[in-house]
C-alpha distance (Angstrom), angle and dihedral (degrees) to the residues before:
residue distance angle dihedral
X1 . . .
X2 3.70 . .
X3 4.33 119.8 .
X4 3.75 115.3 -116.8
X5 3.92 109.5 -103.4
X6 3.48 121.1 -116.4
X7 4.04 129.3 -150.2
X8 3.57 82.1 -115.1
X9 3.49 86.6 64.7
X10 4.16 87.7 68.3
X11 3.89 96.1 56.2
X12 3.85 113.7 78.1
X13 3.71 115.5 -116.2
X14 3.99 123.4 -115.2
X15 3.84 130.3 -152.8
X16 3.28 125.9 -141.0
X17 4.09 107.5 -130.0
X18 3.93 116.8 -141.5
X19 3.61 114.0 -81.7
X20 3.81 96.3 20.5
X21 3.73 118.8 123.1
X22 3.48 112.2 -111.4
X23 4.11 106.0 -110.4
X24 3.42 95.9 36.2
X25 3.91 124.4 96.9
X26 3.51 101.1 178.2
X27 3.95 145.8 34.9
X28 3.86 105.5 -110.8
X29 3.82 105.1 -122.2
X30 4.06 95.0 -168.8
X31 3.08 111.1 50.2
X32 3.62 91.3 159.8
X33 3.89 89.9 57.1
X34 4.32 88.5 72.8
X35 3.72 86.6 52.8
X36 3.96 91.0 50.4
X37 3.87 87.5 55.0
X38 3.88 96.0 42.3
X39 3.79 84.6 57.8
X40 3.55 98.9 57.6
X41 3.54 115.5 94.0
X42 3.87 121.7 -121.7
X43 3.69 110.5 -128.9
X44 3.94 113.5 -131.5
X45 3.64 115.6 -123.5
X46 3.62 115.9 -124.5
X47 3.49 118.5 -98.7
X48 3.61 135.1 -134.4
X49 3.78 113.2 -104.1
X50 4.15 101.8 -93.9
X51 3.95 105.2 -110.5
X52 3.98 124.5 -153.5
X53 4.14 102.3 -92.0
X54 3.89 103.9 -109.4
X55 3.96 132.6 -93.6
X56 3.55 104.7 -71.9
X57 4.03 81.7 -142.0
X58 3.71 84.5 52.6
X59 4.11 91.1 46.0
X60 4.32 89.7 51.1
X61 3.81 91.9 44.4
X62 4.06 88.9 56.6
X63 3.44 97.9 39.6
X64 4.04 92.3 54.2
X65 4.05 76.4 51.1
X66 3.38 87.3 60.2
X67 3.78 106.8 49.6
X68 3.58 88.9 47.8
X69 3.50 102.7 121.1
X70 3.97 94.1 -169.0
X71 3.75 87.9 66.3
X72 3.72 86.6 72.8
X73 4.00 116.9 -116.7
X74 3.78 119.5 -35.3
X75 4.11 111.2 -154.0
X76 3.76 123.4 112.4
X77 4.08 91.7 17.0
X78 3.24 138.8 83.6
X79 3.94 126.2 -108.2
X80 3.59 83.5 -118.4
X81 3.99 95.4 53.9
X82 3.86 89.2 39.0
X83 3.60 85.3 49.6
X84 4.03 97.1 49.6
X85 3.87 92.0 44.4
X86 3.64 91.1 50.8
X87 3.64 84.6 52.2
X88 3.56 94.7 44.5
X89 4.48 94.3 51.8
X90 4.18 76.3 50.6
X91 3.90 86.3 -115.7
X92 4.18 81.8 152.5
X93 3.93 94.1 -129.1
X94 4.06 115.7 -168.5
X95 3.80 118.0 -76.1
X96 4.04 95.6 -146.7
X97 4.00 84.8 57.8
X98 3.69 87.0 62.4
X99 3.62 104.6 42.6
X100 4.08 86.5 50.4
X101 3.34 86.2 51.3
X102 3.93 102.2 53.6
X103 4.32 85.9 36.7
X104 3.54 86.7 60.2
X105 3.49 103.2 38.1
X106 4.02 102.3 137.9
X107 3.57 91.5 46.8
X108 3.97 112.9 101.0
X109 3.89 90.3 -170.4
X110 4.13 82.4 66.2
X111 3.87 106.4 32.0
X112 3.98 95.0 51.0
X113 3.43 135.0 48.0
X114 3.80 122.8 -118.8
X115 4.07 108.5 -124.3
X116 3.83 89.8 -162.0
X117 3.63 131.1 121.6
X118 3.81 91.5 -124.6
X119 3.82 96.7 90.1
């Protein structure tokens, strides 16, 4: 009875000769090419202008928004786009949800919903 292949099967197989680490596959020749690259310097993406963290009051009103099951299902939108289809299948969602929403518009804290288990 024959064994089942395996993809591993496909790859050819390396030994590791005595006194070689084990991870390594070849004897760096260049050593001085790492310290080239350590002496590079990285350069900093630009940041997006810190904003104020939003009303707590604000925070609480959107996250009742969110587990509002009769608003339909909330992952991979917006609260925005949740909010407009909700409006749209004339589920009557809240009015001050929206006007926080468009107010706060550039603020990521308040246009997405946190997945995290700290609500």
């Amino acid at each position: 009875m024959e064994q089942p292949r395996r993809i591993t099967d496909s790859f050819p197989r390396r030994r590791r000769g005595p006194g070689r680490p084990p991870g390594r596959l070849k004897d760096r020749k260049d050593k001085n090419k790492d310290k080239d690259k350590a002496q590079l310097k990285v350069r900093e993406c630009p940041r997006a202008p810190s904003q104020p963290p939003p009303d707590p009051a604000l925070m609480e009103m959107l996250r009742r928004f969110d587990l509002s099951w009769e608003y339909g299902p909330c992952s991979g939108i917006t609260r925005l786009q949740r909010w407009e289809r909700a409006q749209e299948l004339g589920l009557s969602p809240p009015g001050p949800i929206r006007d926080a929403l468009l107010e706060h518009r550039d603020n990521p804290d308040v246009t997405y919903r946190w997945d995290g288990m700290g609500w």
